[in-house]
N, C-alpha and C positions, 0 to 999 in steps of 0.2 A: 531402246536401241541395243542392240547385239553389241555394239561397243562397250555399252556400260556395263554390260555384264563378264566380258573379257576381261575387262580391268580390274573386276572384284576377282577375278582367278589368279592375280598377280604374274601377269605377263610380261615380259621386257619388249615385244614386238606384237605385231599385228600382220601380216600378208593377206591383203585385201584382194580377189581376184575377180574381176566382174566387168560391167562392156560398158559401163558411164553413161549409158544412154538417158538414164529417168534423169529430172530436174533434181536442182539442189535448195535447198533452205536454208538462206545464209544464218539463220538461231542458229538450227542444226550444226551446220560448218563449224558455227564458234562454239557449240557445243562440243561437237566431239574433236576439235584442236583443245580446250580449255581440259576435258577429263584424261587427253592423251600427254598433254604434257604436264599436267600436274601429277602424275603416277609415273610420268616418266616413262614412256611405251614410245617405241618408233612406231613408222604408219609407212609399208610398203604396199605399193597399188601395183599391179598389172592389168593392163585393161583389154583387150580385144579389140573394141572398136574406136573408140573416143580416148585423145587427152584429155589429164583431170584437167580442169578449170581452172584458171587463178586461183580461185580462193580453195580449190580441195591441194592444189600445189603447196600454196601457203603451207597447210596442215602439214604433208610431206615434208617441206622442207624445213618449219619451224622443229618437228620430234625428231629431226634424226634420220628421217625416212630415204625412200628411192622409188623413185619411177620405173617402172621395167616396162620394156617394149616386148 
């Protein structure tokens, strides 16, 4: 994951910019909610076409994060 390797760069945020379109893997989900808040990283998303998902919200709103329209 691009996540994990952000994290080893010691980041305090993330700005995810992308259109939500492909499917999620809920491993995945709790995967990158589990290394974003144990490093302590916000998770900001803007997306283009689609709102995240419950469970990519989740992620958002457990680190800190924000939705941008």
């Amino acid at each position: 994951y691009a996540i994990e390797q952000l994290a080893k760069s010691n980041v305090d945020a993330i700005y995810w910019f992308c259109d939500l379109q492909d499917s999620e893997d809920p491993r995945g989900i709790d995967k990158i909610k589990n290394i974003l808040k144990n490093k302590n990283i916000r998770l900001y998303v803007k997306s283009l076409d689609f709102p995240p998902t419950p469970e990519l919200k989740s992620v958002i709103d457990e680190t800190g994060g924000r939705i941008f329209n």
